[in-house]
mmCIF file as Biopython writes it, N, C-alpha, C and O atoms, coordinates in Angstrom:
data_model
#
loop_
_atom_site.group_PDB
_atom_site.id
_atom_site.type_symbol
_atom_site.label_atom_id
_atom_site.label_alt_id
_atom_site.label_comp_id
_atom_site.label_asym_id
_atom_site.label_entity_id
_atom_site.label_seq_id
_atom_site.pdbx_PDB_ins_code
_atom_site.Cartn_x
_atom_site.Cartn_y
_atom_site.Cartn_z
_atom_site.occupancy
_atom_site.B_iso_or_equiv
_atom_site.auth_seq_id
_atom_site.auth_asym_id
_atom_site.pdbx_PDB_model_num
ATOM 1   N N  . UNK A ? 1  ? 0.853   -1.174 0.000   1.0 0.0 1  A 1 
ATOM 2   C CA . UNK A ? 1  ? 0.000   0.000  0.000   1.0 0.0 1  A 1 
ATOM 3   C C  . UNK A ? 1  ? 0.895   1.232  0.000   1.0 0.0 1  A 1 
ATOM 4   O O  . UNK A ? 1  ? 1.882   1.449  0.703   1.0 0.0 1  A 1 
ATOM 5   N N  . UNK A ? 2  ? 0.290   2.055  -1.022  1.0 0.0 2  A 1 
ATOM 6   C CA . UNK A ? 2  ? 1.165   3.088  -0.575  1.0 0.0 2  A 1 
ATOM 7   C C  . UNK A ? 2  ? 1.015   4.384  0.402   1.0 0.0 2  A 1 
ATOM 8   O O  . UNK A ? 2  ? 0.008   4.444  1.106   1.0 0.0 2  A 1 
ATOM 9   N N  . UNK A ? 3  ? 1.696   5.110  0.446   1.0 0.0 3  A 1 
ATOM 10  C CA . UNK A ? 3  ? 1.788   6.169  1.650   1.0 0.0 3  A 1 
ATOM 11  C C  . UNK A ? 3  ? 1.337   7.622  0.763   1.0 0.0 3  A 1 
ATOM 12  O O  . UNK A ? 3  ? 1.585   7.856  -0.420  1.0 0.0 3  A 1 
ATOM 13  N N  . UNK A ? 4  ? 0.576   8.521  1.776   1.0 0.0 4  A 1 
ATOM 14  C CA . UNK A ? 4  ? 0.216   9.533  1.407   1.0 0.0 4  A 1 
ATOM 15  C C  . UNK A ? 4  ? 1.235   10.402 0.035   1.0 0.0 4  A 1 
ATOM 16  O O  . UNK A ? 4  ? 0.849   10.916 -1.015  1.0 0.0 4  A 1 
ATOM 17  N N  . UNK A ? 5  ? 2.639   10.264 0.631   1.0 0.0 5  A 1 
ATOM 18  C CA . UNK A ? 5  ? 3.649   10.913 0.394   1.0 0.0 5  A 1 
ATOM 19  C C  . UNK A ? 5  ? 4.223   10.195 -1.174  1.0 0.0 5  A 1 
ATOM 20  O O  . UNK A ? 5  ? 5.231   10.344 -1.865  1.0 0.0 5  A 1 
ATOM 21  N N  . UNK A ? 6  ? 3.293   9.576  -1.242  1.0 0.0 6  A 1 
ATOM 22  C CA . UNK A ? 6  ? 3.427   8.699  -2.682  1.0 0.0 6  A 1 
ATOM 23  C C  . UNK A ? 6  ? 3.020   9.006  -3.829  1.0 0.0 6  A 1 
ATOM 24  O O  . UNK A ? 6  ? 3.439   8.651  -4.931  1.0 0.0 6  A 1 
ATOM 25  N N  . UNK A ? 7  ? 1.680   10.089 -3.371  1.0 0.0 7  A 1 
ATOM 26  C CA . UNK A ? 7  ? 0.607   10.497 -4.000  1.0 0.0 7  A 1 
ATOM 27  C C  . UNK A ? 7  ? 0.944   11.482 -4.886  1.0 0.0 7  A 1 
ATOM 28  O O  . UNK A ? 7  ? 0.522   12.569 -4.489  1.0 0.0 7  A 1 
ATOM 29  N N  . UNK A ? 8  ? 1.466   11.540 -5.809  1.0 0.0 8  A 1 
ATOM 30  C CA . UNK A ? 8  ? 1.935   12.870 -6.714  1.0 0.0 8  A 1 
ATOM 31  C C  . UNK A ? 8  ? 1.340   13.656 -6.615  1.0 0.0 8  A 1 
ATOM 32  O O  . UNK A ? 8  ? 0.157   13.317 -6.651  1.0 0.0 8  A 1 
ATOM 33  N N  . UNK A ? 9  ? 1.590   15.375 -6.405  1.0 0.0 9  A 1 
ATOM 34  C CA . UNK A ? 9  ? 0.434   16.411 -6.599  1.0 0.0 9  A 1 
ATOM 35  C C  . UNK A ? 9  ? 0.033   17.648 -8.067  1.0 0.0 9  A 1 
ATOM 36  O O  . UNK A ? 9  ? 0.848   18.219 -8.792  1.0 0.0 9  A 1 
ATOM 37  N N  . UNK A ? 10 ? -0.823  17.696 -8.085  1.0 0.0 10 A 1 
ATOM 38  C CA . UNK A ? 10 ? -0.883  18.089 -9.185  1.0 0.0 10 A 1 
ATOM 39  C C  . UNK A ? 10 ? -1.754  19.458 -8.908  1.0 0.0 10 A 1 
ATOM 40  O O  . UNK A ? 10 ? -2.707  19.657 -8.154  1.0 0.0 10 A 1 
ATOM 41  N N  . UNK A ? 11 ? -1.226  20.108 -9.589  1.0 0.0 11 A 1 
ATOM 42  C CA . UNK A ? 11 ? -1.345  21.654 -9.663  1.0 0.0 11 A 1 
ATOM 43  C C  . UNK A ? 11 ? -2.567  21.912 -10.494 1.0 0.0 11 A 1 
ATOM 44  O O  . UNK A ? 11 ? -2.714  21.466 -11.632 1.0 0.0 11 A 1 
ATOM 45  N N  . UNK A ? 12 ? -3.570  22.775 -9.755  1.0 0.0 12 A 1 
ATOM 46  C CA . UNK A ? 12 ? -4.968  23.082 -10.322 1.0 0.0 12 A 1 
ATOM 47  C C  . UNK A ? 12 ? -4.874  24.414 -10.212 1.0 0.0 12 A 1 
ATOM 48  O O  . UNK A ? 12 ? -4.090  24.935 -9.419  1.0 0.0 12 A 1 
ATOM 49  N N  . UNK A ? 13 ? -6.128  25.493 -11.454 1.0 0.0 13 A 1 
ATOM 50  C CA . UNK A ? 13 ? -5.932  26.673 -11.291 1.0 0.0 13 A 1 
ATOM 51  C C  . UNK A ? 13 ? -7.389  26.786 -11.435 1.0 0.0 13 A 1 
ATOM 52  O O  . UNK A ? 13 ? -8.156  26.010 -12.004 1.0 0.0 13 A 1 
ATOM 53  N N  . UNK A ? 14 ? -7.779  28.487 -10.487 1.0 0.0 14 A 1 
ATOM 54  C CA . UNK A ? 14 ? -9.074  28.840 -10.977 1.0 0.0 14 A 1 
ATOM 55  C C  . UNK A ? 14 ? -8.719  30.081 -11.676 1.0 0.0 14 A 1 
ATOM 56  O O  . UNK A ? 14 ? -8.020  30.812 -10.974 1.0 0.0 14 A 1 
ATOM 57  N N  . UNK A ? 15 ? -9.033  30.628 -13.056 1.0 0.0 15 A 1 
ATOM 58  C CA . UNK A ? 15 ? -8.994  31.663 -13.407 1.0 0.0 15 A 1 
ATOM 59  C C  . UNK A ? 15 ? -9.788  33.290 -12.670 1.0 0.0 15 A 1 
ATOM 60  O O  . UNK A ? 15 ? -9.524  34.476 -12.470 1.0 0.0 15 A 1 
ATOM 61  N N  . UNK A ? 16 ? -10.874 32.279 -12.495 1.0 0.0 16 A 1 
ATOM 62  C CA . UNK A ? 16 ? -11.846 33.001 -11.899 1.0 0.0 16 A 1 
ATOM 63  C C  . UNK A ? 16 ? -11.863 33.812 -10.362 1.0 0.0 16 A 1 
ATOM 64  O O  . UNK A ? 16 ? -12.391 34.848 -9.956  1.0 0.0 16 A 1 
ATOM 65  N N  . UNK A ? 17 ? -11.139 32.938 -9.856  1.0 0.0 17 A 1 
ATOM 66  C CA . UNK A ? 17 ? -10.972 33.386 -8.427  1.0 0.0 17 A 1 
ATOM 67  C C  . UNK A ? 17 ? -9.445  33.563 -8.581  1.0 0.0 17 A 1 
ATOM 68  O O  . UNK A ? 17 ? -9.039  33.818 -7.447  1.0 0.0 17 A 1 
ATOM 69  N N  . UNK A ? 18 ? -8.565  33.552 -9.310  1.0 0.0 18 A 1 
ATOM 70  C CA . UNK A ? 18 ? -7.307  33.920 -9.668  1.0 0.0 18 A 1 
ATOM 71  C C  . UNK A ? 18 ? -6.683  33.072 -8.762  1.0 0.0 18 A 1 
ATOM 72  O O  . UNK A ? 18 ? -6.229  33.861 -7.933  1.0 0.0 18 A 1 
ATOM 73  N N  . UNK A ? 19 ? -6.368  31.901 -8.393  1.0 0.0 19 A 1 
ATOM 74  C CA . UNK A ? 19 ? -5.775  31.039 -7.197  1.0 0.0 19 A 1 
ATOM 75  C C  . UNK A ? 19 ? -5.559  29.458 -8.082  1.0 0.0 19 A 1 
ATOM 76  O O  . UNK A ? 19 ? -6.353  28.720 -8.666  1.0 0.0 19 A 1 
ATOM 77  N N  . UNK A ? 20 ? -3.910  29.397 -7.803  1.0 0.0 20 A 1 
ATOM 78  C CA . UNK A ? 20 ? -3.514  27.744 -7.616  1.0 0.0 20 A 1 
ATOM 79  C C  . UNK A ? 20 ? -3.369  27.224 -6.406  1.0 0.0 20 A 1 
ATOM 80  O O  . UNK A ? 20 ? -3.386  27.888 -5.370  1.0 0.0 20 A 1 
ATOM 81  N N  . UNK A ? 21 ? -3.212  25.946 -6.481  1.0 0.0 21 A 1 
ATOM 82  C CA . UNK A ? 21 ? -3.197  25.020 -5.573  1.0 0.0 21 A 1 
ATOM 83  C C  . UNK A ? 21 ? -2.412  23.493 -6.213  1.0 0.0 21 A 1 
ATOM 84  O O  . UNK A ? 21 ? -2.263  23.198 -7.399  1.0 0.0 21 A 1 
ATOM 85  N N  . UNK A ? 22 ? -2.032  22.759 -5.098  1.0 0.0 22 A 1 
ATOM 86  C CA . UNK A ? 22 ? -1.419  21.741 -5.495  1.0 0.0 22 A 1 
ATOM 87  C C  . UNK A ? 22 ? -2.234  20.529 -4.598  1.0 0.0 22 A 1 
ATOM 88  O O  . UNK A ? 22 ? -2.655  20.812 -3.476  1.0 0.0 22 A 1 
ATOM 89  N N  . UNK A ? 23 ? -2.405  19.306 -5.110  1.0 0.0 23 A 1 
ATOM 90  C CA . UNK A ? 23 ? -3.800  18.529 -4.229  1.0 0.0 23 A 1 
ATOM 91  C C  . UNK A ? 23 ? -3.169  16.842 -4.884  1.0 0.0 23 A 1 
ATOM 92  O O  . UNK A ? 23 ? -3.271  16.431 -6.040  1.0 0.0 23 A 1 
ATOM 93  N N  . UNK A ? 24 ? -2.737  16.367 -4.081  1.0 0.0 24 A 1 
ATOM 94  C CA . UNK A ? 24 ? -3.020  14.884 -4.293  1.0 0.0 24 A 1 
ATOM 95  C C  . UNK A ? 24 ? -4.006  14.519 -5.534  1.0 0.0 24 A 1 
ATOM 96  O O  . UNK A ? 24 ? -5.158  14.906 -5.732  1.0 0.0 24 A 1 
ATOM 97  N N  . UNK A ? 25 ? -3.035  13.492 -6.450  1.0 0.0 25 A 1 
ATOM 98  C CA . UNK A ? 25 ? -3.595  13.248 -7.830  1.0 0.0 25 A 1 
ATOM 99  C C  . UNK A ? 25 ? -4.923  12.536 -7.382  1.0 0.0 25 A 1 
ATOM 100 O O  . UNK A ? 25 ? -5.849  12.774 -8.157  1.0 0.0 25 A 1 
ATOM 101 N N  . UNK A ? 26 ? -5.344  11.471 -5.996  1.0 0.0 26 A 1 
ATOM 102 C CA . UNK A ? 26 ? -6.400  10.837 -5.910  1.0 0.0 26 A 1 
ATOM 103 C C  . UNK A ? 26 ? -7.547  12.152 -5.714  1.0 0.0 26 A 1 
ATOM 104 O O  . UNK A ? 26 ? -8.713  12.128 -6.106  1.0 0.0 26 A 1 
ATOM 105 N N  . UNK A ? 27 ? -7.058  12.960 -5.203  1.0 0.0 27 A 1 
ATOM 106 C CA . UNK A ? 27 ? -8.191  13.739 -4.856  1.0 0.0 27 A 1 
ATOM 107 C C  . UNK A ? 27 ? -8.201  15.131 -5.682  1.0 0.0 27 A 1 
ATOM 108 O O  . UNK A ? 27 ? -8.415  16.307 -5.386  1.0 0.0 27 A 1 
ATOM 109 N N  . UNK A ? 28 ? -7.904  14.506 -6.730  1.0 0.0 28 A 1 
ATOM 110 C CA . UNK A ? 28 ? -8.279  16.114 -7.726  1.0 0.0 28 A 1 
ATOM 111 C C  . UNK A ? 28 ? -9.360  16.180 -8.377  1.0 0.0 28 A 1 
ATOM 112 O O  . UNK A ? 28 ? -9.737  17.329 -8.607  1.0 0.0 28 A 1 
ATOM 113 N N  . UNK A ? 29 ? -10.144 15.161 -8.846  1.0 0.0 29 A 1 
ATOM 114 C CA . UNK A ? 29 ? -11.410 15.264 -9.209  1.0 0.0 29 A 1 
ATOM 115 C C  . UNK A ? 29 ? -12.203 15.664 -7.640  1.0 0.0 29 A 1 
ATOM 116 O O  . UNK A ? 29 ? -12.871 16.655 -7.934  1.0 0.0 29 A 1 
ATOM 117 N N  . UNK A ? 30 ? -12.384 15.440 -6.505  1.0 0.0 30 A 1 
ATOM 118 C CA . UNK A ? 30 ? -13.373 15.890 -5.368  1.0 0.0 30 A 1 
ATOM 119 C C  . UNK A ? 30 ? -13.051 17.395 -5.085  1.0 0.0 30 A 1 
ATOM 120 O O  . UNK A ? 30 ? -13.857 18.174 -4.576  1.0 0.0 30 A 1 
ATOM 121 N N  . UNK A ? 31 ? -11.859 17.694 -5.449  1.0 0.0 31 A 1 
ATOM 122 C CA . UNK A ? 31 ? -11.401 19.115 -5.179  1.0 0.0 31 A 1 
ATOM 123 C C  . UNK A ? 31 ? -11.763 20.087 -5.941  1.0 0.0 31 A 1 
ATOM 124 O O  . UNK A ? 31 ? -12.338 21.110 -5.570  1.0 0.0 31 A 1 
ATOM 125 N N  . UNK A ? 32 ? -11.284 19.669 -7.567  1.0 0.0 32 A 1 
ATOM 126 C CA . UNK A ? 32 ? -12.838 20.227 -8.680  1.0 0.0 32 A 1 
ATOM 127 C C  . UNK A ? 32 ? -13.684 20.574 -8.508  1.0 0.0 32 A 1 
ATOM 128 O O  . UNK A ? 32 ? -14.133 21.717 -8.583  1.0 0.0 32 A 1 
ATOM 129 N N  . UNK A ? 33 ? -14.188 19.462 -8.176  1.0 0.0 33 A 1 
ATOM 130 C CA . UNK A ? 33 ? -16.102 19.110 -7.826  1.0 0.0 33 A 1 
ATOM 131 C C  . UNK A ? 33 ? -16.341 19.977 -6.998  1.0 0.0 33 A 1 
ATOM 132 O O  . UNK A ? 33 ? -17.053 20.905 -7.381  1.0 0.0 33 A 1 
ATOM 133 N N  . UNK A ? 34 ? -15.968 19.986 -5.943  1.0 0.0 34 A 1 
ATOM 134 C CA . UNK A ? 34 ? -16.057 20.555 -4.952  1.0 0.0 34 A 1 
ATOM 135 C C  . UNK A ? 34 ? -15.932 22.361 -4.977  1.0 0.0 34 A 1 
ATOM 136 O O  . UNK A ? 34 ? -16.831 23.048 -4.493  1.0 0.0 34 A 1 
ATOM 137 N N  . UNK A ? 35 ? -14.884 22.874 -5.512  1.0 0.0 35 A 1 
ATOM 138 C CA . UNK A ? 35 ? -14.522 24.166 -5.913  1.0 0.0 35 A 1 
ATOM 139 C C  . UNK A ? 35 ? -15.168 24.734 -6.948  1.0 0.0 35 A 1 
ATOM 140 O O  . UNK A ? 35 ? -15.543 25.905 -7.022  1.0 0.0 35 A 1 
ATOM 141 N N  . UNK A ? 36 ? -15.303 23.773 -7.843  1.0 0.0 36 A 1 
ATOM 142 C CA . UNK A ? 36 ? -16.426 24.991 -8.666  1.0 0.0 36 A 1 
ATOM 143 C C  . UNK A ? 36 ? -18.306 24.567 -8.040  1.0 0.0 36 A 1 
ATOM 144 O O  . UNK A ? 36 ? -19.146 25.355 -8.474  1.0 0.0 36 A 1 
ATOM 145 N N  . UNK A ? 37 ? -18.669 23.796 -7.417  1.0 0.0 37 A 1 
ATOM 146 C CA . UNK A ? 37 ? -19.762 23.536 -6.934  1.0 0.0 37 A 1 
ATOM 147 C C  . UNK A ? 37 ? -19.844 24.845 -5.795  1.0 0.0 37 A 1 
ATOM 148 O O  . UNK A ? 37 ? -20.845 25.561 -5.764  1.0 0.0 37 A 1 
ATOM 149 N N  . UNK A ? 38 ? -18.737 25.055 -4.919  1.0 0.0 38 A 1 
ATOM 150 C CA . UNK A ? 38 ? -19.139 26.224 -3.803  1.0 0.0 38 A 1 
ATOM 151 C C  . UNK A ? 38 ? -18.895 27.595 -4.111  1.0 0.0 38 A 1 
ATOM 152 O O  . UNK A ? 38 ? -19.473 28.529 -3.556  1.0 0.0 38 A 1 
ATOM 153 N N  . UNK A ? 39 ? -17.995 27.706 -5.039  1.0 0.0 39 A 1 
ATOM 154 C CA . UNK A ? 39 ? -17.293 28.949 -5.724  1.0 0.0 39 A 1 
ATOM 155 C C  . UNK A ? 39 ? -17.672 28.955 -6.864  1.0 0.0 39 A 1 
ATOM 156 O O  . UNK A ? 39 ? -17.019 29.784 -7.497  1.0 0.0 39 A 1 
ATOM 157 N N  . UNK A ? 40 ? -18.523 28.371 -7.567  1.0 0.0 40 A 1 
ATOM 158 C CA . UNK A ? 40 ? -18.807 28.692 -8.965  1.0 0.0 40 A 1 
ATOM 159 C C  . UNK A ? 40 ? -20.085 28.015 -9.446  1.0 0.0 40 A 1 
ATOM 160 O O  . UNK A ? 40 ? -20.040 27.306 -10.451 1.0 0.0 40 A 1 
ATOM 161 N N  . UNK A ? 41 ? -21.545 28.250 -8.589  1.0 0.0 41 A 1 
ATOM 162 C CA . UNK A ? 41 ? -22.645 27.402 -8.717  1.0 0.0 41 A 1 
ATOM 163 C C  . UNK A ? 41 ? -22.591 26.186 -10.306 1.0 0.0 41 A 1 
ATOM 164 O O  . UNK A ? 41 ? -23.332 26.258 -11.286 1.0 0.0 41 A 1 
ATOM 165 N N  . UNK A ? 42 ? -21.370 25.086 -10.037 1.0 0.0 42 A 1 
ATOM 166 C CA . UNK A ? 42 ? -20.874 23.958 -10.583 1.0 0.0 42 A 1 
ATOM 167 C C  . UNK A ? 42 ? -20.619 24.435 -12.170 1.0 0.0 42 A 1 
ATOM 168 O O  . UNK A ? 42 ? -20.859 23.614 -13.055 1.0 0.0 42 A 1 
ATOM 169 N N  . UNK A ? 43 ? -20.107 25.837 -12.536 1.0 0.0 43 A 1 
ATOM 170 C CA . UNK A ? 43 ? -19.690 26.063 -13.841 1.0 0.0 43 A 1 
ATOM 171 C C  . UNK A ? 43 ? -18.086 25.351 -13.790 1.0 0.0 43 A 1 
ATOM 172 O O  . UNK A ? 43 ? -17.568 25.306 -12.675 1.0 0.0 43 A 1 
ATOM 173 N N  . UNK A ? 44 ? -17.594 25.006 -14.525 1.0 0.0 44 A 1 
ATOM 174 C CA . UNK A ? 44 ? -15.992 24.244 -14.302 1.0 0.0 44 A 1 
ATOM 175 C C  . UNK A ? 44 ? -15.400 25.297 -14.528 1.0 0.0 44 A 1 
ATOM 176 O O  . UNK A ? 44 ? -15.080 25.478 -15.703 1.0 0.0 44 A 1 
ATOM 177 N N  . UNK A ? 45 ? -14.999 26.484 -13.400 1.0 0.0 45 A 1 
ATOM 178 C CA . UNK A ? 45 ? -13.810 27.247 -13.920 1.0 0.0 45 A 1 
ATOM 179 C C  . UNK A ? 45 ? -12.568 26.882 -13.169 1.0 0.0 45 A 1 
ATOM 180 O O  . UNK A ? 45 ? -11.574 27.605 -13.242 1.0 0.0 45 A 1 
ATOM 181 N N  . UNK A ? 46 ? -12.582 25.820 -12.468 1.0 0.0 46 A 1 
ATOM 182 C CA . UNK A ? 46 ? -11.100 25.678 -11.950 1.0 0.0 46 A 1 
ATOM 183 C C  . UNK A ? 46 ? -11.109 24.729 -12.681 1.0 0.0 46 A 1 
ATOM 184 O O  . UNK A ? 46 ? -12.135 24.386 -13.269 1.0 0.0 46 A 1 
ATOM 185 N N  . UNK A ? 47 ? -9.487  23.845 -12.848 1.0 0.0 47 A 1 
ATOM 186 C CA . UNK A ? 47 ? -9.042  22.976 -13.480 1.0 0.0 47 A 1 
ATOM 187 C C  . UNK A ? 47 ? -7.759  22.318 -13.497 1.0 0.0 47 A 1 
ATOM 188 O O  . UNK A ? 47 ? -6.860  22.873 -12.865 1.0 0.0 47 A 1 
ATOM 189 N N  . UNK A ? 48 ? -7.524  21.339 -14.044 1.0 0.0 48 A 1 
ATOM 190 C CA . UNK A ? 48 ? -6.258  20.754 -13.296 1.0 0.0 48 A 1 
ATOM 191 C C  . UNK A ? 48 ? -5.529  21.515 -14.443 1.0 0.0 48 A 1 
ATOM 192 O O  . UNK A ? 48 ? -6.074  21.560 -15.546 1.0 0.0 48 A 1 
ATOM 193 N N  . UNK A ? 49 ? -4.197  22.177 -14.219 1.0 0.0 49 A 1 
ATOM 194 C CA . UNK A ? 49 ? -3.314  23.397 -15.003 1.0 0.0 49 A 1 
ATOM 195 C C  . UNK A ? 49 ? -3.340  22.702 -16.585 1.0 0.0 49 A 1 
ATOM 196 O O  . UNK A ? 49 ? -2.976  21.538 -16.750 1.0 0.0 49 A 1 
ATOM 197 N N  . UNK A ? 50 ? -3.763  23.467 -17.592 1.0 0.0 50 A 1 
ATOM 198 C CA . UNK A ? 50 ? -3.647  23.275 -19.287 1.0 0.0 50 A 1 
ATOM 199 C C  . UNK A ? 50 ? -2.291  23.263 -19.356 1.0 0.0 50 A 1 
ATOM 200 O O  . UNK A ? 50 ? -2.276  23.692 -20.510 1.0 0.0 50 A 1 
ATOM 201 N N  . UNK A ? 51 ? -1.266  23.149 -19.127 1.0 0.0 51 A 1 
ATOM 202 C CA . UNK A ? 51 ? 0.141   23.165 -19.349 1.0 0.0 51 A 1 
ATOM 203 C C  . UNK A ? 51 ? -0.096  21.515 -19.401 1.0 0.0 51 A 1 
ATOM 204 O O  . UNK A ? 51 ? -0.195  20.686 -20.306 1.0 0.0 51 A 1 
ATOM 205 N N  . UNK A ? 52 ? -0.135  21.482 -17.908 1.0 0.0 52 A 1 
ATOM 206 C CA . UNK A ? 52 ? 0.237   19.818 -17.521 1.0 0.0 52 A 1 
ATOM 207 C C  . UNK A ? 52 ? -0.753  18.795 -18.443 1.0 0.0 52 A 1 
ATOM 208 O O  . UNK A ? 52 ? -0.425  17.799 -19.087 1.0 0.0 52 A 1 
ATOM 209 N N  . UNK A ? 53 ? -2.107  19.421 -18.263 1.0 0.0 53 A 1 
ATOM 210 C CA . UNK A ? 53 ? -3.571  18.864 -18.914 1.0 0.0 53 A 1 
ATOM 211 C C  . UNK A ? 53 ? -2.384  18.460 -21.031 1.0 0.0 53 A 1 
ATOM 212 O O  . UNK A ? 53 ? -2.058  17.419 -21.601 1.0 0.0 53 A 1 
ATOM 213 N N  . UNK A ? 54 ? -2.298  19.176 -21.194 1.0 0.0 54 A 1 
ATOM 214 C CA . UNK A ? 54 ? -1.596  19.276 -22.450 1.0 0.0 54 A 1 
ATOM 215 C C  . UNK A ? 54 ? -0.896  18.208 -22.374 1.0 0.0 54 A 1 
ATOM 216 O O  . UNK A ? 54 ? -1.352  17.125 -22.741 1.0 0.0 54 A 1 
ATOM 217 N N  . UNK A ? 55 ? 0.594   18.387 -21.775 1.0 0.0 55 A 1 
ATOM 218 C CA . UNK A ? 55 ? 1.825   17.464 -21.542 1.0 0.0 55 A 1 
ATOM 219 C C  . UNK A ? 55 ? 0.978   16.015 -21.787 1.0 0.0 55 A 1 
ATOM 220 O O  . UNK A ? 55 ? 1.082   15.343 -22.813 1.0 0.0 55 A 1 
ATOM 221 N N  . UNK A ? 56 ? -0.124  15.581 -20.301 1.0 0.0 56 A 1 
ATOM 222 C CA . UNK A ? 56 ? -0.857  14.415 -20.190 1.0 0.0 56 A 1 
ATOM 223 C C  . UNK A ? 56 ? -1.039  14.163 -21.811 1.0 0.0 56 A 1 
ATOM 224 O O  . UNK A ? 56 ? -0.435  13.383 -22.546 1.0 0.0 56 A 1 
ATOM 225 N N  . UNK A ? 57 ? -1.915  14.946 -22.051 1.0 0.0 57 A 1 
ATOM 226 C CA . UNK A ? 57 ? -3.020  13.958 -23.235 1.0 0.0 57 A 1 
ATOM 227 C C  . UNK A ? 57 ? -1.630  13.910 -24.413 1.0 0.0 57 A 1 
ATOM 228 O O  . UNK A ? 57 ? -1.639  12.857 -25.050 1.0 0.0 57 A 1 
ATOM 229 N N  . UNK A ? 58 ? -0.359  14.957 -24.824 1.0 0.0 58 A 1 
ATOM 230 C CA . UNK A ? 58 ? 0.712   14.421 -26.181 1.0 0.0 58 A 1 
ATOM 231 C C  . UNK A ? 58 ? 0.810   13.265 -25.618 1.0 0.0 58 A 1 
ATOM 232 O O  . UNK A ? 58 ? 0.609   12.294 -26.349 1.0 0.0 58 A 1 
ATOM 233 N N  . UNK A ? 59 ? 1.164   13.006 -24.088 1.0 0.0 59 A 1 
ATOM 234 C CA . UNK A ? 59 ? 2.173   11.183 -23.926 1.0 0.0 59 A 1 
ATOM 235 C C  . UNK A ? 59 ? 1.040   10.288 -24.013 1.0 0.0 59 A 1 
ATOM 236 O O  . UNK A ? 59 ? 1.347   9.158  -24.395 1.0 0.0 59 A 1 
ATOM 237 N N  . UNK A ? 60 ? -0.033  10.456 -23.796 1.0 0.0 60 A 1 
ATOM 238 C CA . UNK A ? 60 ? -0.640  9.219  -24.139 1.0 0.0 60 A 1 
ATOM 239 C C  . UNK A ? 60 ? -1.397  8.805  -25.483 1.0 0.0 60 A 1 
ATOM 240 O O  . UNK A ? 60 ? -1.842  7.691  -25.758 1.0 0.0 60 A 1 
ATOM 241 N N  . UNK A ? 61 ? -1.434  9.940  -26.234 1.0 0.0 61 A 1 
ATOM 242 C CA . UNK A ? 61 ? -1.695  10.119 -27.712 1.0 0.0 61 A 1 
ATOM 243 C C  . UNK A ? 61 ? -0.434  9.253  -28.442 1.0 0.0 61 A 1 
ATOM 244 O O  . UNK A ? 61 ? -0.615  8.429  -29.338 1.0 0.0 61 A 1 
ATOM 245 N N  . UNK A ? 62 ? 0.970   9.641  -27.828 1.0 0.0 62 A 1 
ATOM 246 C CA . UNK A ? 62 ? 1.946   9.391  -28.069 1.0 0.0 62 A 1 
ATOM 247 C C  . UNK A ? 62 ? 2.322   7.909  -28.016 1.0 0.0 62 A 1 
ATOM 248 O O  . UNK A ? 62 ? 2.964   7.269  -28.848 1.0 0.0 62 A 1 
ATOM 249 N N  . UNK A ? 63 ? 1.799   7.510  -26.892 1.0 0.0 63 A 1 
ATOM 250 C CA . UNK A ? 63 ? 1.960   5.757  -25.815 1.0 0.0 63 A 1 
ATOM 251 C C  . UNK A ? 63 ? 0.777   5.243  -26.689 1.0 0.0 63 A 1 
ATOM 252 O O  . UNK A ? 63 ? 0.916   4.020  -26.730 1.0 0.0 63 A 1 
ATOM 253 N N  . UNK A ? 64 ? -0.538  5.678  -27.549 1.0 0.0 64 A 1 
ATOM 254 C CA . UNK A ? 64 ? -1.181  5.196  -28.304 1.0 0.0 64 A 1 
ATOM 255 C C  . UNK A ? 64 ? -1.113  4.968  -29.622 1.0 0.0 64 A 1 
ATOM 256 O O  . UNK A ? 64 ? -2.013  4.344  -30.184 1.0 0.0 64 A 1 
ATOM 257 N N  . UNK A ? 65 ? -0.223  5.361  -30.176 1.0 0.0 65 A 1 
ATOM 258 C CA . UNK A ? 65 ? 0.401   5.952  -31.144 1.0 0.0 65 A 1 
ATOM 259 C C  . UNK A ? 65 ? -0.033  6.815  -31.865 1.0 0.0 65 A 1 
ATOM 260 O O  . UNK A ? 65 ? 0.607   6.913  -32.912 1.0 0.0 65 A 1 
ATOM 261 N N  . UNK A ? 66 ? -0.990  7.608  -31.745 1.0 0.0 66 A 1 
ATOM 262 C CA . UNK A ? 66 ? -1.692  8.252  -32.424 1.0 0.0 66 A 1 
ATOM 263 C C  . UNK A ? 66 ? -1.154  9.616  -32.820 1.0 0.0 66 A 1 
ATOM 264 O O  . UNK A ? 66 ? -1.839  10.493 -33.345 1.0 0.0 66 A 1 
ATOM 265 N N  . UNK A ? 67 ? 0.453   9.739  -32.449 1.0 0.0 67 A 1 
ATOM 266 C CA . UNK A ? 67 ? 1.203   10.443 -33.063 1.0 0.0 67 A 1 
ATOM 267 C C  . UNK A ? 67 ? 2.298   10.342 -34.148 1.0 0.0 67 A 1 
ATOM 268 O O  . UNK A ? 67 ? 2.874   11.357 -34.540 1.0 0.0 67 A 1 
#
């Protein structure tokens, strides 16, 4: 099993409320959910950072070959 400290974190931004944050990869979808549900009657303006969001989807486009 692994340990908290295992948990990679991944950097989310709200444009809207102008604020990052960094949150355990298990809990970045509840942190979402959660942040634009109380801060943004559930419009998605926070998000896990388009830099990284980017990086993600080339390597697995890439690992699919679909590049």
């Amino acid at each position: 099993m692994s340990s908290d400290t295992d948990d990679p974190m991944v950097p989310i931004v709200c444009t809207e409320c102008e604020t990052e944050s960094r949150v355990p990869l298990s809990e970045v979808a509840d942190m979402l959910e959660t942040h634009n549900e109380n801060q943004h009657d559930g419009e998605q303006c926070a998000q896990v950072d388009p830099d990284l969001a980017d990086q993600l989807q080339d390597l697995v486009a890439e690992d699919m070959g679909l590049l």
